[in-house]
N, C-alpha and C positions, 0 to 999 in steps of 0.2 A: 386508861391511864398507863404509863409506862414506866415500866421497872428501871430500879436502878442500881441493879445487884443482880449479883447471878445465883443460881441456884445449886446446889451439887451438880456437877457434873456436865454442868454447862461453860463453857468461855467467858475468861474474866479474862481482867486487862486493869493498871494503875485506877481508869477511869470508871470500870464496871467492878467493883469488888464481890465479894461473896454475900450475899444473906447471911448466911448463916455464921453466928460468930464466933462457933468452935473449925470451920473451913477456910482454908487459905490457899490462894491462889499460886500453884502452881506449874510453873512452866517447863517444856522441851524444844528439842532442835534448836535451840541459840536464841530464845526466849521469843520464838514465834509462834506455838503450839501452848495455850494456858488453859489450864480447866480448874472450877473450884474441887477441891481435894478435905475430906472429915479429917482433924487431925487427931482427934480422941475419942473413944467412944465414951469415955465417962465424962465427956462437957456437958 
């Protein structure tokens, strides 16, 4: 089967978002570089 989410610390994109639904996708260098990111630890 294949995911359709990314995991911590893996590469997200509009089309791949995070699993995890305290993590938000993240990006650098001019929104070419995106990794899921924890945004709190008390989620």
């Amino acid at each position: 089967p294949v995911r359709r989410c990314s995991r911590l610390m893996e590469n997200c994109s509009a089309y791949l978002p995070c699993c995890d639904p305290c993590a938000s996708c993240r990006c650098r260098l001019f929104n070419t570089i995106c990794h899921c990111w924890r945004m709190s630890e008390q989620c």
